[in-house]
Structure formats: structure tokens, C-alpha cells
C-alpha positions in Angstrom: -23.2 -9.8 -5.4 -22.4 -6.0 -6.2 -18.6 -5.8 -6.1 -17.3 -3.4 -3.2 -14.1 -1.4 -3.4 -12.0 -1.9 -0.5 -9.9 1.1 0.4 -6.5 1.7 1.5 -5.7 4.1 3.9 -4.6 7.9 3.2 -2.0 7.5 5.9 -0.1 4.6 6.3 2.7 4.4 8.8 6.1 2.5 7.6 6.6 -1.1 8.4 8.7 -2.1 11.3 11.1 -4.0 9.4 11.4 -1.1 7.0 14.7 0.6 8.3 16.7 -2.9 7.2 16.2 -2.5 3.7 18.9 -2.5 1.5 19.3 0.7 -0.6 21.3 -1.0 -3.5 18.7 -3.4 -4.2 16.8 -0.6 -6.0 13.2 -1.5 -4.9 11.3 0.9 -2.2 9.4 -1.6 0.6 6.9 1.3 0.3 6.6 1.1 -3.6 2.8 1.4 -4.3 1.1 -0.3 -6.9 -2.6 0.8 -7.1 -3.4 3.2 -8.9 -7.3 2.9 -10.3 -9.7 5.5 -8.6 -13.2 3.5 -7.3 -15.8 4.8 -5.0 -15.5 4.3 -0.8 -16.6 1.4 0.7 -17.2 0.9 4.7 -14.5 -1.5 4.3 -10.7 -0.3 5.1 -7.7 -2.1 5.6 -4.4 -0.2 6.5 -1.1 -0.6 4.6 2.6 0.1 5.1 3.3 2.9 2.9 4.3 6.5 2.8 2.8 9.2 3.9 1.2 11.0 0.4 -1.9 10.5 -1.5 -4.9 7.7 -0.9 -4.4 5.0 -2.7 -7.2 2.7 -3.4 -8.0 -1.7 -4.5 -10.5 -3.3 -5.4 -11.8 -6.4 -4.1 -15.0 -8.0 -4.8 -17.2 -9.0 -1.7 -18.7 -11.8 -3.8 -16.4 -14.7 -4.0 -18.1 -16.4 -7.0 -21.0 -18.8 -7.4 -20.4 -22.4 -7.5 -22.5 -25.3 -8.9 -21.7 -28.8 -7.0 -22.9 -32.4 -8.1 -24.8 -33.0 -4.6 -22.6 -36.6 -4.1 -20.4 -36.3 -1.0 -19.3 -38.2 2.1 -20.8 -40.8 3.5 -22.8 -40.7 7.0 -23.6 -37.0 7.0 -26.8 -35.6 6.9 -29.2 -35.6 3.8 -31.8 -32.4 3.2 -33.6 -33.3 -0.3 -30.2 -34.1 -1.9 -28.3 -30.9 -0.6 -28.3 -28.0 -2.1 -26.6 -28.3 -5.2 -25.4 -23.9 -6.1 -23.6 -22.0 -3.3 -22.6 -18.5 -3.4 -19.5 -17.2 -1.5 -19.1 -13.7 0.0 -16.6 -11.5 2.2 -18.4 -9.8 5.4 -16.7 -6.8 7.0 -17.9 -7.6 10.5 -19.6 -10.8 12.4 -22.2 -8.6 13.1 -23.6 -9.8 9.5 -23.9 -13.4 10.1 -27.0 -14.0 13.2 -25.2 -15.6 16.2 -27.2 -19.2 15.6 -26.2 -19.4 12.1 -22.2 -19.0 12.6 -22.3 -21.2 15.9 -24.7 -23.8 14.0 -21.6 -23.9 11.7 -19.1 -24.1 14.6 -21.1 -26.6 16.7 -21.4 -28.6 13.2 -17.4 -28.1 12.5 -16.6 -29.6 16.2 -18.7 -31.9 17.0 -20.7 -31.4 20.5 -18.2 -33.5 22.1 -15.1 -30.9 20.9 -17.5 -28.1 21.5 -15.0 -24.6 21.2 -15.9 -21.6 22.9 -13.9 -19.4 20.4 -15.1 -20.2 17.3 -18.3 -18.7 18.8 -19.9 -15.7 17.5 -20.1 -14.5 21.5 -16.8 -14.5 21.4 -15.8 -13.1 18.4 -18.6 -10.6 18.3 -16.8 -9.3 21.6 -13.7 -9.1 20.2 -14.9 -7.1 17.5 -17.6 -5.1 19.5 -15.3 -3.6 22.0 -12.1 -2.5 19.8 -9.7 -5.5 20.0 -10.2 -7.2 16.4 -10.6 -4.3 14.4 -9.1 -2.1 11.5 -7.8 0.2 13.6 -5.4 -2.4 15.7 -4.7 -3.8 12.4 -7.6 -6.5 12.7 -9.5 -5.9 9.5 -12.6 -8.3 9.6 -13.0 -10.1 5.7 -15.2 -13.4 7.5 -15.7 -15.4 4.3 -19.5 -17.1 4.5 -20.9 -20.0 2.3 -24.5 -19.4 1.3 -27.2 -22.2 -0.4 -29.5 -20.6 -3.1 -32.8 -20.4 -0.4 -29.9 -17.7 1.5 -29.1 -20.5 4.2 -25.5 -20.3 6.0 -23.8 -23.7 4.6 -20.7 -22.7 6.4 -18.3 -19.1 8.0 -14.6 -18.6 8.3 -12.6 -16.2 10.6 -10.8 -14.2 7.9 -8.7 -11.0 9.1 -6.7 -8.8 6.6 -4.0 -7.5 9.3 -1.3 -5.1 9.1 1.2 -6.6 11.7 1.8 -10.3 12.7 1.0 -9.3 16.5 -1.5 -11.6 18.9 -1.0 -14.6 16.3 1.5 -16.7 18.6 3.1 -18.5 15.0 5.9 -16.0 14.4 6.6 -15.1 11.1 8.5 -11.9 11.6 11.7 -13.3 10.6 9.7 -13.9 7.3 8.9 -9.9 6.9 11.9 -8.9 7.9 13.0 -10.9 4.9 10.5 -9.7 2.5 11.9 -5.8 3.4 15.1 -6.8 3.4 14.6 -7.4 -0.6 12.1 -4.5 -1.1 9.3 -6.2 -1.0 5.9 -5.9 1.4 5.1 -8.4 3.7 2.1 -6.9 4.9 -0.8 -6.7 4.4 -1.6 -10.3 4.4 -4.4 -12.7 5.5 -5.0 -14.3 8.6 -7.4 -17.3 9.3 -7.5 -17.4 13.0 -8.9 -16.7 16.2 -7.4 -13.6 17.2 -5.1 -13.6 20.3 -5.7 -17.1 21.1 -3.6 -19.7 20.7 -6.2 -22.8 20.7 -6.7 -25.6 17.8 -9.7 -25.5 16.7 -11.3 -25.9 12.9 -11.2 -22.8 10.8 -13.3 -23.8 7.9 -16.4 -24.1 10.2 -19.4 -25.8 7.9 -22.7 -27.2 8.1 -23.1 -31.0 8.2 -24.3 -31.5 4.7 -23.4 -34.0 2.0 -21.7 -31.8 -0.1 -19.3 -30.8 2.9 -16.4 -32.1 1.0 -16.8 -30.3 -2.1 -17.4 -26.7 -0.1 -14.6 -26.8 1.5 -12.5 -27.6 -1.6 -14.2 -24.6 -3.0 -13.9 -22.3 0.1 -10.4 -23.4 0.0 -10.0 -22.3 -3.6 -11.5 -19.2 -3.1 -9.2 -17.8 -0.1 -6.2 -18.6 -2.8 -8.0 -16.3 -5.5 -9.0 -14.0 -2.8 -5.4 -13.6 -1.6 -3.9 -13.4 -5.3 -6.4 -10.6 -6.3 -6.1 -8.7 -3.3 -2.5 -8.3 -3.8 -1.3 -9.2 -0.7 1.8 -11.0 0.3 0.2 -14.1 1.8 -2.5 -15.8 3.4 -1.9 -17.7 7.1 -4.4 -20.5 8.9 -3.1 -20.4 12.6 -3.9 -23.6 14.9 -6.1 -25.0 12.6 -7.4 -28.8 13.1 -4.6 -31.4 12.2 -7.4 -33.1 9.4 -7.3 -29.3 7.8 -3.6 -28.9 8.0 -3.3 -31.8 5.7 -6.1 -31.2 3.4 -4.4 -27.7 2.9 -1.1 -29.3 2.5 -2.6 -31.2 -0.6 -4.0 -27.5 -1.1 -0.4 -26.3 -1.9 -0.1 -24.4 1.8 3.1 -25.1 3.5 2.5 -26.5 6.7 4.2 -25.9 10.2 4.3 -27.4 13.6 4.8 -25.8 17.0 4.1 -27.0 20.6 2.5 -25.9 23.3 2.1 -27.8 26.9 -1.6 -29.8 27.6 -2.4 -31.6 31.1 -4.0 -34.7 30.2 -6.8 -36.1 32.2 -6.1 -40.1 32.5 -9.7 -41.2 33.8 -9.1 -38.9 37.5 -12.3 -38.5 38.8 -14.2 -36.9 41.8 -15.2 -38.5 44.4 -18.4 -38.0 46.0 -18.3 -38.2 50.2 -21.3 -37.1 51.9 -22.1 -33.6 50.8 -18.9 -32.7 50.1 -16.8 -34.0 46.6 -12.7 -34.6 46.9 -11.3 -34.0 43.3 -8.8 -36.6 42.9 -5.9 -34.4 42.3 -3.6 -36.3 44.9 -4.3 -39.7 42.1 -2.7 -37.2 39.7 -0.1 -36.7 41.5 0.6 -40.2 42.3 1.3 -41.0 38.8 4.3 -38.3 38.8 7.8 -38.9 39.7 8.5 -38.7 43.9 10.4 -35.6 43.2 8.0 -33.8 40.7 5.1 -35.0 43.3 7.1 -33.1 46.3 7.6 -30.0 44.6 4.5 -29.7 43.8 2.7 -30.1 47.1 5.4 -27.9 48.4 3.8 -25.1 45.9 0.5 -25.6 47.0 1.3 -25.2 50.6 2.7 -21.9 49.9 -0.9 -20.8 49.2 -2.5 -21.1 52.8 0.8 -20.2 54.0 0.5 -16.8 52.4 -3.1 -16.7 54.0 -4.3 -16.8 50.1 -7.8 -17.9 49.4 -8.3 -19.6 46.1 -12.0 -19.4 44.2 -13.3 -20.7 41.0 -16.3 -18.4 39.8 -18.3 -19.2 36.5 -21.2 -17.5 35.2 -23.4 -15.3 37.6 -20.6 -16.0 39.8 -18.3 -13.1 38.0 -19.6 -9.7 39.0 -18.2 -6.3 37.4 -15.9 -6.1 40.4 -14.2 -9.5 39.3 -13.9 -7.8 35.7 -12.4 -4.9 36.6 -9.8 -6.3 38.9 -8.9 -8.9 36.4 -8.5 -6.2 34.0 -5.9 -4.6 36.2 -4.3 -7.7 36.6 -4.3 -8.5 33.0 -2.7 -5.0 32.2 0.1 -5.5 34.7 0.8 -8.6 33.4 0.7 -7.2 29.5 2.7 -3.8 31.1 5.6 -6.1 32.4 5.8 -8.7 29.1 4.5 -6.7 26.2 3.9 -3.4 26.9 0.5 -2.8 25.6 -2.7 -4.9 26.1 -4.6 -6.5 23.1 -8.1 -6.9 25.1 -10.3 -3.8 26.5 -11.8 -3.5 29.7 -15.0 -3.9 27.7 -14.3 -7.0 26.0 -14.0 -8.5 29.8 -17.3 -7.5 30.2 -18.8 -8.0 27.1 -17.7 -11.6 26.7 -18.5 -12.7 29.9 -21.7 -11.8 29.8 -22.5 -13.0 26.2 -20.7 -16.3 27.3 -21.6 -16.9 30.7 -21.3 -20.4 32.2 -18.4 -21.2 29.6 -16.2 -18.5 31.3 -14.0 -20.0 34.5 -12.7 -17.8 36.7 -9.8 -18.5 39.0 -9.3 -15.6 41.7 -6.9 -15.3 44.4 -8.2 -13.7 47.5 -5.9 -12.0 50.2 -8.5 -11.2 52.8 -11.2 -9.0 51.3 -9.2 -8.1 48.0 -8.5 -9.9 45.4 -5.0 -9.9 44.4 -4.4 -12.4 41.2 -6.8 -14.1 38.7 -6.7 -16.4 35.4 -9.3 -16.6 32.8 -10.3 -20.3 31.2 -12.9 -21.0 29.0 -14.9 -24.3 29.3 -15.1 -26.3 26.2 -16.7 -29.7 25.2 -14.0 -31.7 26.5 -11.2 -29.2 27.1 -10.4 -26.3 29.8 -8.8 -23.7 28.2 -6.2 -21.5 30.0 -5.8 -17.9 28.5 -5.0 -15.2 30.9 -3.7 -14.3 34.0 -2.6 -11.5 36.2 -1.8 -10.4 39.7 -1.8 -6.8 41.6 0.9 -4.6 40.5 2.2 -3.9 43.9 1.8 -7.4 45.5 4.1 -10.7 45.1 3.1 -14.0 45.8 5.2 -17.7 45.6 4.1 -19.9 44.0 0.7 -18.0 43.2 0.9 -18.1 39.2 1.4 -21.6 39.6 -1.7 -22.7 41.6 -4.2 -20.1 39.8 -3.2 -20.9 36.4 -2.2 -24.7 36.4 -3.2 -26.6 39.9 -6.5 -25.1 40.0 -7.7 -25.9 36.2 -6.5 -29.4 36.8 -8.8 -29.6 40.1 -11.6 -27.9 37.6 -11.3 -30.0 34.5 -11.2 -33.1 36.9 -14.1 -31.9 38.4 -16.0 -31.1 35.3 -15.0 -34.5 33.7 -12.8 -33.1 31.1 -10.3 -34.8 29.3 -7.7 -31.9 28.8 -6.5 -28.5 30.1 -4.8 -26.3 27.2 -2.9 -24.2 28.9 -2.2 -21.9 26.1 1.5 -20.6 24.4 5.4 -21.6 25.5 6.1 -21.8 29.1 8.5 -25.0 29.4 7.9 -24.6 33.6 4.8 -26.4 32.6 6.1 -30.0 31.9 7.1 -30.6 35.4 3.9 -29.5 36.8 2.2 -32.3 34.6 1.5 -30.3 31.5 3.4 -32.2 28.4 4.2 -31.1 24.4 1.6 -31.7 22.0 2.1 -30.7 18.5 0.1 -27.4 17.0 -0.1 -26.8 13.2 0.0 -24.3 10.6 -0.4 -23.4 7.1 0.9 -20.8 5.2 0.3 -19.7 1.6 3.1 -17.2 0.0 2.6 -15.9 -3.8 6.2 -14.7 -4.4 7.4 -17.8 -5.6 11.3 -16.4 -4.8 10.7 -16.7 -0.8 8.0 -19.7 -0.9 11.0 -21.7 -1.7 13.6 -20.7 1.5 11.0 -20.3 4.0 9.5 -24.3 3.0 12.7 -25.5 2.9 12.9 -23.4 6.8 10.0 -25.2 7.4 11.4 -28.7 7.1 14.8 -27.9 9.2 12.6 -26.8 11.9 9.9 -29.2 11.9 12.4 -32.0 12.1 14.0 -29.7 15.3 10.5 -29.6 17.0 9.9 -33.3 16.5 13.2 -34.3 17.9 12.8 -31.6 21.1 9.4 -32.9 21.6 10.4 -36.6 21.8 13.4 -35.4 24.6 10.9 -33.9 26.4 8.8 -36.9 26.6 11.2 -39.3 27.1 12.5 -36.8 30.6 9.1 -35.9 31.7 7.5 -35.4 34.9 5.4 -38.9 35.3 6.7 -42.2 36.2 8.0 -44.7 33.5 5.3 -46.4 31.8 2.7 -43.2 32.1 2.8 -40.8 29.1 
């Protein structure tokens, strides 16, 4: 493929981390380095700079061409031997890749079973459609997809070149502040992720052929070239599977660990009486200490006892009204913790109706008006908390609690689900039944002079996670024997 110059912006504001540099270290965090004049491409990306003349890079949207031997692992799907020549190429938007061939790769990457609303091109697409994941927030769209000679999709990444390390939820600021601190530029850099959700998943997302293997060694390959030309600081995969985390480990990434809090479903199930179905969410409850169990039910009574109506709405269900209230919600919630929103009142829309019976949402009802809601997405075996919010001028006991953990336990016990994910931090979790599971990583730095320090930072705090997870299992909320 033609290559396409990617260009940096004429105006780019100074980094964050910028007014710690030292002056006696002679270096400029600002310094600019390209210099060569190529024509415009539709593709920018913004950089931290000063504010004087455009400077422009050049990065090939072809990744290179690839000849593989056609052997590869056993028990996957044969297609006359499997194509043996794939091409690889950089998209600027999703919009380039039809919705069935990227989820075909996503459905392939998961398995039915692990099915994951976010690595959907609905999703994404909305994300990108409505102004959240864009260039302009700092979300430049470089999607990586893997093509056979007959122009088939053999397999899509999520690729972002960003400008900032906001709505990632692994926090490598420290690591910038660092990297300014000695006069050099953290950003821009690569992200492989999902942007603003915190959710493992796959993020090499590939077709079920026999040469699976081998493309993902070379789309692996390729992201490292890709990074090194571009002449960016670094390349991140956030919440990737734990299979890829170690493959890229071999790869030369360093890996990390956090954790977040999961509710585990151990084989509740609904019962059916008459017309009407009981979710056995008492049997959960059961299995939790006495004093755990009590404060709990305590919670839940405050519900009816603020006259509160809970509802759990999922496709057709949500109307615009439920969209736009949650919106508010969602802003007063972002207003009070973060001061700007990532997410549009469009993208509510927009993703709702692209994704329809995969979107659960929880809403609090005070009479007539709604007053609180929290957004979960349905996946194969999974429910996956994401958002919530309340009205700005309204307080409710006890409310966040019961929209945001009671009720997806009800739901995913109802649905059959194994899991509910209830998304970043949040230690309040563990004694409403929600324990630590362990989240991963990888991170690939070229300047050989931090890649050092920050692995050997890795290590120390990997060894600190592992140690507080273990406490908090060992103290948890469920009676001895139950983990």
C-alpha cells in the first residue's frame, strides 16, 4: 500500500508534566525532531510541543507483507491450507473495516462462550462516531488490520496514538513525569485498548485459521516496528487476555498486574414458582459471613424505605428519556470525581441503539422521576458494570450500592452468568461479595535508560499486589471454606 504521511499538529499545547523539568539537564521536553516536509494526510495525531511552525512524520499505513508456511495449531479451522501471504495496514477510523468482519474477528478471539461487548465494532464505532475516541480528545484511531491476499479480514486491533494517559485506568503518569523530568517526551505513545473501559478482553482479535499463531507473532512484530518508526516513546496493551500478556512477555513487553473486584456466581440459580421467578440472591448471601449477610440486607431495606423503585431495562426497554437522564447522572457523577466527562450524550444514544439487548440498564425510580442509574453491558458469560450516576440535587443511602452491585448480582443470576465485573478500584466492594482478581498489562518503552527503572518498578509492585491480594482473600466477606 501507498505510504501516507501522518501529520503533527501546527499547535501543540505543552505537556502537563512539563513545568518539572529540570533546566540544568540541558534538554527541552519540547525539543522537536522532525523536520522532512511530506504532503497532508486525513490522518493527525497531536503532540506536546511549542507553539511555532508545523511539523510533520511520516508513517507508512502499510505495515509490510508477510509470507507464512500455512503449518499452525492444532484443532482450528482449515480453509484449502490457509492462506499462506498476509498484508498488514493502519486504518484511521473503524469505519474502514465492515461491522461483520471486525466482530467475526472478535467473536473468533473470544470464543461464543466469552462473547465481549467491547471489542465490538458497535461499540467502538460509537465511541468514535460521537466524539469520545478521537484526535481531538487525544484518541487518534491507527486500528491495525490483517488482510489474506483474496482482501479477507484475517484479524483487527484497537490501536490509539494518544496524547495523554487519561480514560486508560493503568496509570503510568508517574512514568511521564519521569520522562520530562530528564527532557524527554513521554507522549505521544500507543495505546492498545478499549478506550475508557477497564474490562479484560483480547486485543489481538483474529480469525480462527491455522496460521493463527504465526499472525499474531507477526502482528506482534509489527506494532514494535510501528512504534520504533513512528518515534514515539512507547507502546501500552491495557487489560489484555492473561494468554496475551505472556506471549508479549516472551515478546520483550514488560508486563504488570493490577486488581479490580469481580462477584462470582457459584452455581446460584433462579427459581421458577408459578409465573413468577425468585433469583436466589438470599443463597448468596448465605454463603457470606453473619455480619457481612446483616449489613447487607440492612442496605437493601433502605431502598423501599426511601420509597425507591428499582428497574432493570434492556434493549427496547431504554427510551431517549432513560438516555438523557442517565447522561445527567453520568455528568454529575464525572463533575464531582473528575471534572470533565469522557462520553457524549450521543454516544449514550448511539451505543444503545447499535447494541441493543446487550445494554442493561439499572434505574432508580422516586415516584415518576428517575433519580439514579448504572450502565452494564451483557457479555457471554459476564455482566459488566461501567457507569453510574444519580441526580445532582438528590441523596440517597445506600442507593449506589443496590443500583450498581445488588442489582447486577440479581441480573447475572438471573441471566445464568458466571461473573459480574464491576469495573476499576473501589475496596467497598469486597464486603458486598465482590473479591480481587488479578488484571494485566504490557508495556513496551524504546529508551533503553527508563525501560530498566520502571521494570525493575514493575517487579517491587507486582510482588506488593500479590501479597495485598492474598490479605484480602484470606479476610474476605464469605465464610471459611468458600473463596
Amino acid at each position: 500500500m501507498a505510504a501516507v504521511a501522518v501529520v503533527v499538529s501546527s499547535y501543540c499545547k505543552p505537556s502537563p508534566f512539563s513545568r518539572r523539568f529540570s533546566p540544568k539537564l540541558g534538554k527541552s521536553p519540547c525539543r522537536h525532531r522532525f523536520g522532512r516536509q511530506v504532503q497532508l494526510s486525513r490522518i493527525c495525531a497531536l503532540f506536546w510541543g511549542t507553539k511555532k511552525s508545523v511539523q510533520q512524520q511520516v508513517l507508512d499505513s502499510s505495515l509490510g507483507d508477510f509470507t507464512l508456511t500455512g503449518s499452525g495449531s492444532e484443532g482450528v479451522a482449515e480453509n484449502d491450507g490457509g492462506p499462506k501471504k498476509i498484508c498488514l495496514s493502519v486504518i484511521s477510523s473503524i469505519s474502514e473495516v465492515s461491522a461483520n468482519d471486525w466482530d467475526t474477528c472478535a467473536l473468533d478471539a473470544t470464543g461464543p462462550e466469552k462473547f465481549n461487548p467491547f471489542l465490538t465494532h458497535g461499540f467502538l464505532s460509537s465511541l468514535e462516531e460521537t466524539g469520545c475516541a478521537v484526535k481531538e480528545t487525544g484518541w487518534m484511531p491507527c486500528h491495525i488490520v490483517v488482510k489474506d491476499e483474496c482482501e479477507n479480514v484475517l484479524g483487527v486491533v484497537p490501536l490509539y496514538l494518544k496524547s495523554h494517559s487519561y480514560g486508560e485506568f493503568v496509570f503510568d503518569h508517574a512514568w511521564a513525569d519521569a520522562y520530562y523530568g530528564y527532557g524527554e517526551r513521554y507522549y505521544p505513545k500507543f495505546q492498545c485498548c478499549v478506550p475508557f473501559t477497564p474490562v479484560t478482553g483480547p486485543r489481538i482479535l483474529l480469525r480462527n485459521t491455522s496460521i493463527k499463531d504465526q499472525v499474531i507473532d507477526v502482528i506482534i512484530s509489527a506494532m514494535k516496528d510501528l512504534t520504533a518508526k513512528s518515534r514515539v516513546s512507547s507502546l501500552h496493551i491495557t487489560f489484555p487476555s492473561e494468554n496475551e500478556w505472556h506471549k508479549l512477555g516472551e515478546k520483550g513487553f514488560l508486563q504488570r498486574i493490577g486488581m479490580q473486584y469481580h462477584w462470582r456466581n457459584r452455581n446460584y440459580k433462579k427459581l421458577v414458582v408459578s409465573i413468577l421467578l425468585l433469583y436466589c440472591f438470599d443463597e448468596f448471601l448465605m454463603d457470606m459471613k453473619q455480619n457481612k449477610r446483616k449489613n447487607i440486607r440492612q442496605e437493601r431495606k433502605k431502598i423501599s424505605a426511601q420509597n425507591l423503585t428499582m428497574k432493570r431495562l434492556r434493549g427496547h426497554e431504554i427510551k431517549a428519556k432513560h438516555w438523557d437522564s442517565f447522561y445527567r447522572f453520568y455528568k454529575n457523577t464525572t463533575d464531582n470525581k473528575w471534572g470533565s466527562p469522557y462520553l457524549t450524550r450521543d454516544f449514550f444514544h448511539d451505543m444503545g441503539s447499535k447494541m441493543k439487548d446487550q445494554v442493561l440498564l439499572v434505574v432508580a425510580e422516586d415516584g415518576d422521576e428517575l433519580v439514579a442509574g448504572a450502565l452494564n453491558l451483557i457479555g457471554g458469560d459476564s455482566l459488566f458494570g461501567r457507569l453510574w450516576g444519580c441526580h445532582p440535587r438528590a441523596y440517597y443511602p445506600s442507593l449506589h450500592f443496590e443500583a450498581c452491585y445488588y442489582q447486577a448480582i440479581e441480573a447475572a443470576i438471573e441471566l445464568s452468568l458466571s461473573a459480574v465485573e464491576a469495573g476499576a478500584q473501589g475496596e467497598h466492594k469486597i464486603q458486598r461479595g465482590y473479591l480481587p482478581v488479578t488484571t494485566y498489562s504490557c508495556h513496551y518503552l524504546l529508551h533503553e535508560d527508563f525501560r530498566k527503572p520502571i521494570e525493575n518498578f514493575l517487579v517491587r509492585e507486582s510482588t506488593q499486589v500479590n501479597l495485598v491480594m492474598k490479605l484480602l482473600h484470606e479476610s474476605g466477606p464469605f465464610k471459611d471454606g468458600i473463596r
